[in-house]
C-alpha positions in Angstrom: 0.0 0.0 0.0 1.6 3.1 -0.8 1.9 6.0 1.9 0.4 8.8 1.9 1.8 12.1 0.7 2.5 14.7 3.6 0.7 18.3 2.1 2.2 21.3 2.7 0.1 22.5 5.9 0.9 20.5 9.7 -1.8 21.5 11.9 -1.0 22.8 15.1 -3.8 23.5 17.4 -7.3 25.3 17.2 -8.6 27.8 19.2 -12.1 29.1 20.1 -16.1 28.2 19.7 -17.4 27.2 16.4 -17.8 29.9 14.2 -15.1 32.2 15.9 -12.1 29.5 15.6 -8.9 30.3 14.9 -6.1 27.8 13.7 -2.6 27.4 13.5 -0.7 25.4 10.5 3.1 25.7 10.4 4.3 25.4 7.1 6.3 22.3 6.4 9.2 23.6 4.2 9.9 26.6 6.1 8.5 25.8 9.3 7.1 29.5 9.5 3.5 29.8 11.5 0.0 31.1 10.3 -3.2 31.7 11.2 -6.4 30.7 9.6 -10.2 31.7 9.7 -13.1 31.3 8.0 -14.3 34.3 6.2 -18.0 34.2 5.6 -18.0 37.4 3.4 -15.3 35.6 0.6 -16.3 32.0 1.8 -13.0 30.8 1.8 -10.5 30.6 4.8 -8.2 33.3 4.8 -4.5 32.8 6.0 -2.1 35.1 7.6 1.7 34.4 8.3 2.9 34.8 12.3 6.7 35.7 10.8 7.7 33.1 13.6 8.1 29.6 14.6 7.5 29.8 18.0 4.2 27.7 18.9 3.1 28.8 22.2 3.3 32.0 20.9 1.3 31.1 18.6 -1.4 29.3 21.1 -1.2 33.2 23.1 -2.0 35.1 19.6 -4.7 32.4 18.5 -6.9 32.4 21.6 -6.7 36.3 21.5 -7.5 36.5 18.1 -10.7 34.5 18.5 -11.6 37.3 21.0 -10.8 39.6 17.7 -12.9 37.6 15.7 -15.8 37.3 18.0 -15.8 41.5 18.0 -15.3 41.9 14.4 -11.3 43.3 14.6 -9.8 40.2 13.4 -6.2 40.6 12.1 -7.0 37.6 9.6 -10.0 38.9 7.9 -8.5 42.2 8.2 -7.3 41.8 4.3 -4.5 43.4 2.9 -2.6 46.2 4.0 -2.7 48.5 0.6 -0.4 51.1 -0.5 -3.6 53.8 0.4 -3.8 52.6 3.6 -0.2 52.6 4.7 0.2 55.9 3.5 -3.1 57.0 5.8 -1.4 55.5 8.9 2.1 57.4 8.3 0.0 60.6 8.0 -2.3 60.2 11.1 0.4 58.7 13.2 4.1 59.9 12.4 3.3 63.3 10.4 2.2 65.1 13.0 4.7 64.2 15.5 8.2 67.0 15.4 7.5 68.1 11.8 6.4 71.6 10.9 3.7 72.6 9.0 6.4 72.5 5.9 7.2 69.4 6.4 3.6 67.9 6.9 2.6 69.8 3.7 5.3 67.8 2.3 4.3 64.6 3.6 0.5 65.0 2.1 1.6 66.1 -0.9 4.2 63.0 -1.4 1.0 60.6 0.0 -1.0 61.8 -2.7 1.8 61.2 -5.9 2.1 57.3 -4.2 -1.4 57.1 -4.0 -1.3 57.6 -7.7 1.9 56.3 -9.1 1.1 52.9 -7.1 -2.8 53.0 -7.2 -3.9 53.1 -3.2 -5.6 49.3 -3.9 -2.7 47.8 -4.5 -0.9 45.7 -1.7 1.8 47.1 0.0 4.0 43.8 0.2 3.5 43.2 -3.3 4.4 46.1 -4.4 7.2 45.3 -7.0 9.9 48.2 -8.1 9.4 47.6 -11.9 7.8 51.1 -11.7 11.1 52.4 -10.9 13.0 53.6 -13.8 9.5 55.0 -15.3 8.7 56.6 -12.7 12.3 58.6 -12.2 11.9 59.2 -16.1 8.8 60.7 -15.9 9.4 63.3 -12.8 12.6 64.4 -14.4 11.1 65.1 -17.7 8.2 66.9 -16.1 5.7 64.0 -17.8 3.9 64.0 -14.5 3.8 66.5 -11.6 4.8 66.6 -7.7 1.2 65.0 -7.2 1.4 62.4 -9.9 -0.9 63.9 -12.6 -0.1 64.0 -15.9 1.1 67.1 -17.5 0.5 68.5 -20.7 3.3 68.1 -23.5 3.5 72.2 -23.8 3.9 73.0 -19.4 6.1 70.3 -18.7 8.9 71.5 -17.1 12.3 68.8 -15.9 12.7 68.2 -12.5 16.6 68.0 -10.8 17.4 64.7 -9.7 18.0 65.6 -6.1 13.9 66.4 -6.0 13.1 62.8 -7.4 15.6 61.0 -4.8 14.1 62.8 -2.1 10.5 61.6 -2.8 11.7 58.3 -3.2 13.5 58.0 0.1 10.4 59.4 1.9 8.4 56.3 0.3 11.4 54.1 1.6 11.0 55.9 5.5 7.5 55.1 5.0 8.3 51.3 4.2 10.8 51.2 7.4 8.1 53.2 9.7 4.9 50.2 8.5 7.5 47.4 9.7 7.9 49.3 12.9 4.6 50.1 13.7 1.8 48.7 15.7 -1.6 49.6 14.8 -2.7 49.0 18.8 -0.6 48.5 21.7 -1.6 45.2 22.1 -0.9 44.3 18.9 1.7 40.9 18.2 2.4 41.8 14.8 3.4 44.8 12.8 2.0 46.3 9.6 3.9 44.8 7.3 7.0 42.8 7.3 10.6 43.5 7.7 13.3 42.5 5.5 11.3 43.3 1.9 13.8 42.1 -0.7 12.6 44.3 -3.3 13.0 47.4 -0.3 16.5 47.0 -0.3 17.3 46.7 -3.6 15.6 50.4 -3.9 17.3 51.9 -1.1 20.7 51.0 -1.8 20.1 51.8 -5.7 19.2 55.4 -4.3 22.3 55.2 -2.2 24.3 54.4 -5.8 22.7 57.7 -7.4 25.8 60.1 -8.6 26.5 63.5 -6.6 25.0 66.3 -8.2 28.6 68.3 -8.7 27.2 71.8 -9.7 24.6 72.1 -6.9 21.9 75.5 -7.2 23.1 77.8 -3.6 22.7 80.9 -5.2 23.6 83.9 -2.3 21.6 87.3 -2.0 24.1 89.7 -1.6 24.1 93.1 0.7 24.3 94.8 -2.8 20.7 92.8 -3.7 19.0 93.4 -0.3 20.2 97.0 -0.5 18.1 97.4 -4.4 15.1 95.2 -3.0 15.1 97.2 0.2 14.8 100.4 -1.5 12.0 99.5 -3.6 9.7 97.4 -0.7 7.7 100.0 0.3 6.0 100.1 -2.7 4.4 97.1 -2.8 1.4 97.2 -1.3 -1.6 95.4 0.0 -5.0 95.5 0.5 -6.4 96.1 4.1 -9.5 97.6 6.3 -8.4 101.0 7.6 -11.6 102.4 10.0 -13.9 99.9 8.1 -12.7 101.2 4.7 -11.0 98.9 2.5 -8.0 100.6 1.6 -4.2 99.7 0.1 -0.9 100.0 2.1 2.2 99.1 2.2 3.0 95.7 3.0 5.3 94.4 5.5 8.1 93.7 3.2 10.6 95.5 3.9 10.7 94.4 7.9 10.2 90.7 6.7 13.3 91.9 4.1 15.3 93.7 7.3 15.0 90.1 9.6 15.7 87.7 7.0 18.8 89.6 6.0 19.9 90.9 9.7 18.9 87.4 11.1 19.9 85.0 8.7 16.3 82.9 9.9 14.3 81.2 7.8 10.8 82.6 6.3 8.6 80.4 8.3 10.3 81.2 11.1 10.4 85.1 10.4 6.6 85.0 9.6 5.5 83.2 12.7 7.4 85.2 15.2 4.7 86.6 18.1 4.9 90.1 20.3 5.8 88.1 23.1 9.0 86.9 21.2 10.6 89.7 21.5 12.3 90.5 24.4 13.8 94.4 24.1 15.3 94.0 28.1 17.0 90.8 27.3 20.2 90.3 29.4 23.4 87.8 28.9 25.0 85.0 30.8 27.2 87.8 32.9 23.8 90.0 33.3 24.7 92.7 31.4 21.9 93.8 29.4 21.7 93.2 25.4 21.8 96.7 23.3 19.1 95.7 21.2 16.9 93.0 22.2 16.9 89.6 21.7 14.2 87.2 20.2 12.9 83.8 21.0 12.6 81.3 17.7 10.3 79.0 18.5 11.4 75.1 18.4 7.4 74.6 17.3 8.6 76.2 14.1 12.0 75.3 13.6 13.1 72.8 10.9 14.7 70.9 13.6 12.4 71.6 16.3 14.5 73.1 18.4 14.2 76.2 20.4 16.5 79.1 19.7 17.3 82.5 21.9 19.3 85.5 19.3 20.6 88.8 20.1 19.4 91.2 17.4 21.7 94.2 15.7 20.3 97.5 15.1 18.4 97.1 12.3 16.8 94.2 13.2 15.3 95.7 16.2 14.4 98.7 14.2 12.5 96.2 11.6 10.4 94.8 14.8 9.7 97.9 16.2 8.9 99.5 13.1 5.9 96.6 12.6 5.3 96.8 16.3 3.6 100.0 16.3 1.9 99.9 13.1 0.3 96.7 14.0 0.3 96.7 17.7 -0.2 93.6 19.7 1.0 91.4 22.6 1.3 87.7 23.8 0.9 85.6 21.0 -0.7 88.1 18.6 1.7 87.4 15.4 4.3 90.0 14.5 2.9 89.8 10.9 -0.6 88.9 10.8 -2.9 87.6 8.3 -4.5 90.1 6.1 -8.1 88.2 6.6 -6.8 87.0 10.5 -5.6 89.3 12.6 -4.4 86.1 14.6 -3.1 83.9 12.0 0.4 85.2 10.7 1.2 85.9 7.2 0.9 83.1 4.5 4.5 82.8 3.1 3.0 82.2 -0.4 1.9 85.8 0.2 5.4 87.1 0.8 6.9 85.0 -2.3 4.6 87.4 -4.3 5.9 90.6 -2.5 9.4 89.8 -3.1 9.1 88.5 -6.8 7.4 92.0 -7.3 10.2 93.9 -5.5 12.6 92.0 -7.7 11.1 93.0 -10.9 10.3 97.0 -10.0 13.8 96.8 -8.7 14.7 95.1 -12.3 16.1 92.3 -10.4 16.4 88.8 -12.2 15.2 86.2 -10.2 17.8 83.5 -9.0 17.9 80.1 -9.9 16.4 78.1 -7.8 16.1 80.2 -4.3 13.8 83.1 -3.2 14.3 83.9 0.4 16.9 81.4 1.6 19.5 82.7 -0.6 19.5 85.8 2.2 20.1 83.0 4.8 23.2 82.1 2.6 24.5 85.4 2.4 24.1 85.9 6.2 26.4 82.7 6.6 28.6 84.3 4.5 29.0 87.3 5.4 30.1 85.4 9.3 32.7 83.0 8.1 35.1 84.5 9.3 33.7 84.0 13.0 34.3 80.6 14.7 32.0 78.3 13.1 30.4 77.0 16.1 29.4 81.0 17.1 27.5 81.4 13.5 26.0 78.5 13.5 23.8 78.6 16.7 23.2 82.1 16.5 21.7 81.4 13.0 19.9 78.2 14.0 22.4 75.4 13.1 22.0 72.6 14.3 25.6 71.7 13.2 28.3 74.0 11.9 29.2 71.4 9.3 25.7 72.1 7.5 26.2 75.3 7.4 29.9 75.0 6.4 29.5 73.0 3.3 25.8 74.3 2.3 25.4 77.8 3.5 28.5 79.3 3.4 30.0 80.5 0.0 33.6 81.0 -1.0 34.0 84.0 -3.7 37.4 84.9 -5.2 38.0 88.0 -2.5 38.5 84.8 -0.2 40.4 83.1 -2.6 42.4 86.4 -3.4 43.4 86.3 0.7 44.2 82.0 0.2 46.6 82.8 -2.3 48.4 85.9 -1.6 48.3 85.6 2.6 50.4 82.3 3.3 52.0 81.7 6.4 55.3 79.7 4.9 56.5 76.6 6.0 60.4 76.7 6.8 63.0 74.7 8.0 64.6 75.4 11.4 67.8 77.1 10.7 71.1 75.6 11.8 
């Protein structure tokens, strides 16, 4: 009589009442655990792997997740984790946490190019990476948009290279983050597995991606504040003046005067409150500051960290100045809204005011900066101070950021490098 053949399923143990049971097969050529239910909506059993071989573990996750069954939250019938719904989780639970409002624009708008580049029904762990080199075609020729829609032949624009790797490393974090993350506390398992094979091969082919060698840092000089300045007030903007709707000027040139004097980022500039500034500030030894000091808040800092700057003259003269033509105190905003006296100034709002300034001014427009080319020029300007000094009072984290992206060498330097050197002799007999 011949013997039987073994299948590929050895059946472990069984747990809970008819109806709401829950099984355990271990697989035979791997010897990996799953679970099994019945799922009366498909009528077929649905099975789930444990990612373990250890069977009382599995005997503690079965008899809980009959309970889960029995209340409808069963991880077996659960289905699929798809691409939409990975994307969901990052962006209720890990956007919000230490990332500003840039950044968490940032992460919706990336959500929403995925969504549509991997379709949000597809599943996450079977998500292959022949999309790849299409898809890094496409964004660089401008075929399809920051949001993955389809551009028309005559607006498409390229995109640099640097731009594309960033949005796929973000989908890579998100990948890392699922096989980290718990839906519930007293959840076993994790969203999706660790160890993709197709994961890898996409993070370490971004890894392999050549250095962009003639990186876009263009600087705003002093000579360029100095053309924009003079110009500022007359951009204007519209405003209710005694109930009458009337035009003024805007506040340009003090957002101009900080980002120049400061060296601080716009969002940071824009979302500066009356109580920030502190015109009685003292130092370590006591001695009082000459003009002020102001409190960047770690809420919107890049890094999230909290800063405290002395101001120069003409800083404090650019607060004051906005001060008493917009009074206000506590957490009233510096530069308010023109619709919210609460809410401060949209920054898209401010991009228009300079662009303007620039062409009255008959300005071109630099390549590939706006604003932060004045936080370049402010690092400039300071390299000759120790490094770690500029750094923190410009909100550094490191001094070697600011070193190899912020600060610019121009051939005065390199005028000083070559005709300054300090000789290297031999000791004389």
């Amino acid at each position: 009589m011949a013997r039987r053949k073994k299948g590929r399923w050895e059946r472990i143990c069984c747990e809970g009442e008819r109806g709401y049971s829950v099984t355990v097969v271990r697989d035979r050529s791997s010897g990996v655990l799953y679970g099994r239910a019945w799922s009366p909506k498909q009528k077929k059993y649905r099975l789930v792997s444990l990612r373990h071989r250890d069977v009382g573990a599995a005997r503690e996750w079965a008899l809980d997740e009959a309970k889960r069954l029995r209340s409808g939250r069963s991880e077996v019938l659960a289905g699929k984790v798809t691409v939409g719904r990975l994307l969901l989780l990052y962006l209720q639970h890990k956007t919000p946490k230490k990332k500003s409002a840039t950044e968490r624009n940032q992460d919706e708008r990336r959500a929403e190019m995925w969504r549509r580049v991997l379709g949000a029904d597809t599943d996450a762990t079977a998500v292959d990476f022949d999309w790849y080199e299409s898809f890094i075609d496409q964004r660089l020729s401008g075929e399809i948009n920051a949001r993955g829609k389809l551009v028309p032949v005559d607006k498409r624009k390229p995109v640099r290279i640097r731009t594309v790797e960033t949005d796929v490393l973000w989908l890579v974090w998100v990948y890392y983050w699922g096989a980290r993350f718990k839906e519930r506390r007293q959840d076993k398992r994790r969203l999706l597995p660790t160890g993709l094979v197709n994961l890898k091969e996409l993070r370490q082919s971004v890894d392999n991606w050549p250095e962009v060698e003639n990186v876009r840092r263009p600087v705003s000089t002093a000579t360029r504040y100095e053309k924009v300045r003079a110009v500022a007030a007359q951009v204007t903007m519209e405003t209710y003046v005694n109930g009458k709707r009337k035009r003024v000027p805007s506040y340009l040139r003090e957002i101009l005067d900080l980002a120049h004097h400061t060296g601080r980022r716009l969002s940071a500039i824009l979302n500066l409150r009356h109580g920030d500034y502190c015109p009685d500030a003292e130092d370590e030894q006591g001695r009082e500051l000459p003009y002020g000091a102001v409190t960047w808040r770690g809420e919107f800092d890049k890094q999230g960290k909290e800063w405290v700057s002395a101001l120069n003259k003409e800083a404090q003269a650019a607060i004051q100045r906005i001060r008493k033509a917009r009074p206000g105190v506590g957490e009233a905003p510096l530069f308010p809204s023109r619709d919210d006296p609460m809410q401060p100034l949209c920054r898209h709002v401010a991009d228009n005011w300079l662009r303007k300034a620039e062409k009255l001014a008959r300005l071109e427009s630099q390549d590939g900066t706006l604003w932060h080319g004045y936080r370049r020029g402010w690092a400039t300007a300071r390299q000759h101070f120790p490094p770690t000094m500029t750094a923190h009072t410009g909100g550094w984290k490191s001094p070697e950021t600011m070193q190899k992206c912020y600060q610019q060498t121009g051939l005065a330097d390199q005028l000083q490098v070559v005709t300054a050197p300090v000789e290297v002799r031999e000791k004389q007999a």
